[in-house]
C-alpha positions in Angstrom: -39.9 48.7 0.5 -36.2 48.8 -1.0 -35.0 47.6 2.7 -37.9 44.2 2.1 -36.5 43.7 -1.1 -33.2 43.7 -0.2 -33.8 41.2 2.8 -35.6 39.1 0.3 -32.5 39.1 -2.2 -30.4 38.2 1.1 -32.5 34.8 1.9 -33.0 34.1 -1.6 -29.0 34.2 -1.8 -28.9 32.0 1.6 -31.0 29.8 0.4 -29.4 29.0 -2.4 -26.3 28.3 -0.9 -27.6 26.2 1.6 -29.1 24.1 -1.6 -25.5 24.2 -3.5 -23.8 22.9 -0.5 -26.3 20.0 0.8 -25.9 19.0 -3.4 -22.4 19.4 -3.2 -22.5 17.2 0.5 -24.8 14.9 0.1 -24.9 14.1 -4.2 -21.8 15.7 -5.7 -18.8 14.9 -3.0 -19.8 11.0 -2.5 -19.7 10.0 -6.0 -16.1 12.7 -6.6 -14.6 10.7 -3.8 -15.7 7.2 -5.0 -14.1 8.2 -8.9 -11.2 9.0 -7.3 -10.5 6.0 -5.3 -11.6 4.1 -8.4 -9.1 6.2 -10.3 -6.6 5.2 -8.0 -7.1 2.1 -7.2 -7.0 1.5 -10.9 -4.0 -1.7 -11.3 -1.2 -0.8 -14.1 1.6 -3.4 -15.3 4.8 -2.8 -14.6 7.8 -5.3 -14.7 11.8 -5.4 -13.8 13.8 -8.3 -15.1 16.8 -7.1 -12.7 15.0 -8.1 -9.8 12.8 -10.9 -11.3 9.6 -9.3 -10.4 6.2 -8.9 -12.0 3.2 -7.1 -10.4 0.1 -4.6 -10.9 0.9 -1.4 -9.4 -2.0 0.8 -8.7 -2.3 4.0 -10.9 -2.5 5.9 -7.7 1.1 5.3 -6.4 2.3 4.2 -10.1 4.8 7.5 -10.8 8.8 7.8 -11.2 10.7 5.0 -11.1 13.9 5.3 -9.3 16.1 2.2 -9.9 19.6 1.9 -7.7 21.4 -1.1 -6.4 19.0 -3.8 -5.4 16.0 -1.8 -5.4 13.7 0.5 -7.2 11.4 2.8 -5.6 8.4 3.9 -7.6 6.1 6.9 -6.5 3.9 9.3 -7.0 5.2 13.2 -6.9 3.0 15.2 -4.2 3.0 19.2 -4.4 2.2 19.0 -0.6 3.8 16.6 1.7 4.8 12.8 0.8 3.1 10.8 -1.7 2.7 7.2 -1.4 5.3 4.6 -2.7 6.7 1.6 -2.9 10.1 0.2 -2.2 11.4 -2.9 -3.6 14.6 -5.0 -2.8 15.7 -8.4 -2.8 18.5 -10.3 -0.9 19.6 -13.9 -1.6 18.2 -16.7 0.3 20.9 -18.7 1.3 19.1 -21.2 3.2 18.0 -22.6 -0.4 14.6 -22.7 1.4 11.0 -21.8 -0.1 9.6 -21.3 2.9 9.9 -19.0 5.8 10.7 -21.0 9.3 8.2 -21.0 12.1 10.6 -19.6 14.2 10.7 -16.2 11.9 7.1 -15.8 11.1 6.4 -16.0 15.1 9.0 -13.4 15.3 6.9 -11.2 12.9 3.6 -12.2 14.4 4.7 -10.8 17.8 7.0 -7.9 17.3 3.7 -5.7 17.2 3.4 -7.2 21.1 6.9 -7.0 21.8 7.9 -4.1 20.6 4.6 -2.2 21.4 4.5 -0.5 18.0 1.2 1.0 16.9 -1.8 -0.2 14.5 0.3 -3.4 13.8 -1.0 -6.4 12.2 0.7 -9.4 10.3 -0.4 -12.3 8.4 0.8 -15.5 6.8 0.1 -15.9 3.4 0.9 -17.4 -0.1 1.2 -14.7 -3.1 1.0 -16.4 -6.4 2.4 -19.9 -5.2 5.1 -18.2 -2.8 5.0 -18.6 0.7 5.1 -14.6 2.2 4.1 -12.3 5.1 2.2 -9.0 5.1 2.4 -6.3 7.7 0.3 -3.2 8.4 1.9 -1.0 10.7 0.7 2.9 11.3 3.8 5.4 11.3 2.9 7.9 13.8 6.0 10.4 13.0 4.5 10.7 9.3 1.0 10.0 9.5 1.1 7.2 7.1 0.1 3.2 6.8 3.4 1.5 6.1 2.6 -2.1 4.3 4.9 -4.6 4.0 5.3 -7.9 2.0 8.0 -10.4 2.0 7.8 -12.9 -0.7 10.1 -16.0 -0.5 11.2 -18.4 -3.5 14.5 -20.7 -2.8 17.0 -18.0 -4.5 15.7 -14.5 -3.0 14.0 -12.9 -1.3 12.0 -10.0 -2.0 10.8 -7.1 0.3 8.1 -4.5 -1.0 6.9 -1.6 1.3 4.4 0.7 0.3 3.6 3.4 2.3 0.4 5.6 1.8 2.1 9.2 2.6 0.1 12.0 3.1 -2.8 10.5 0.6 -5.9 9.1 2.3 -5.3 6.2 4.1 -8.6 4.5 3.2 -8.1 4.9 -0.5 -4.6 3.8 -0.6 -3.6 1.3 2.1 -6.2 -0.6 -0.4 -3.8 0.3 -3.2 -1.0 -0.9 -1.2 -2.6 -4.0 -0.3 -3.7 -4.2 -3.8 -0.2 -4.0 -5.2 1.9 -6.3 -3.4 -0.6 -9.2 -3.4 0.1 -9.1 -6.9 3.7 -9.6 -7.3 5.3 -12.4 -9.5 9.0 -13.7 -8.7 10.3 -15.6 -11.5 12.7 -18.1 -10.8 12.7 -21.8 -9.9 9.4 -23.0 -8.6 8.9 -23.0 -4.9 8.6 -26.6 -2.6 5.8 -26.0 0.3 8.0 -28.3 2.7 8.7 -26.8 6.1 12.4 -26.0 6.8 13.8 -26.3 9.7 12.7 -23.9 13.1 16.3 -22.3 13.3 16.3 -20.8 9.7 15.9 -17.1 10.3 15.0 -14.0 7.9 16.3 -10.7 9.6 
């Protein structure tokens, strides 16, 4: 009798378990994850007047800031591994251009091609009335979705990379593209004329 009782207790145990974890699989986990990437995705101010620069920076990657000759680097701490970040610098734009020339954004396009680099993709774009370029590109060596922007106005020329680390790619290559489609360059106000098809950006 003890030994029926005791199996009893055993599959009443079981069962329970197997209750707990099809909640916690099927009701609890879904709606954790989906708070989190809200969380995350969540878009905070932030502005530097050294590099002219105004943007939303998702609360997931929005950390330190680490400021050093032309560029800041702001990221979130990670107990294990790499957290995501982004990078920004500028250089001048001596062409005096607004635009980037056909000859460099086909350059971009193809280097993916060329180059035979991994998950790459690139497109043309505008980000609040600046001509620019995006580019998702996988990093194999760390695991991580590396995007990058490069925003144009007819003094600089700003690059911003924003790499996703060792945090869930689905959540924050979002976050990333989030972020940089919402920078601001100050400055004088950009013509939309072509330049010329030998003006090059390195």
């Amino acid at each position: 009798m003890t030994h029926q009782r005791t199996v009893t207790y055993i599959l009443l145990i079981a069962g329970a378990i197997i209750l707990g974890g099809e909640y916690f699989l099927v009701r609890w986990y879904p709606g954790h994850k989906r708070r989190v990437a809200d969380a995350a995705l969540q878009l905070l101010p932030y502005q530097n007047d050294g590099l002219g620069i105004q943007m939303k920076i998702a609360a997931g990657i929005y950390g330190k800031v680490e400021v050093y000759p032309g560029g800041i680097k702001i990221y979130r701490p990670s107990l294990f591994g790499k957290g995501p970040s982004i990078t920004l610098t500028t250089q001048a734009n001596t062409t005096g251009f607004s635009t980037f020339s056909p000859q460099t954004l086909a350059d971009w396009e193809t280097a993916g091609t060329q180059n035979e680099l991994s998950g790459y993709e690139f497109e043309h774009l505008t980000i609040n009335n600046r001509d620019a370029a995006m580019i998702w590109q996988y990093m194999p060596q760390t695991q991580s979705m590396q995007v990058t922007a490069r925003i144009m106005a007819p003094d600089r020329i700003l690059q911003a990379v924003c790499d996703t680390g060792n945090a869930d790619q689905a959540i924050y290559t979002p976050a990333c593209d989030e972020s940089l489609k919402s920078i601001v360059l100050t400055g004088p106000p950009s013509v939309f004329s072509p330049p010329p098809s030998f003006t090059s950006v390195n």
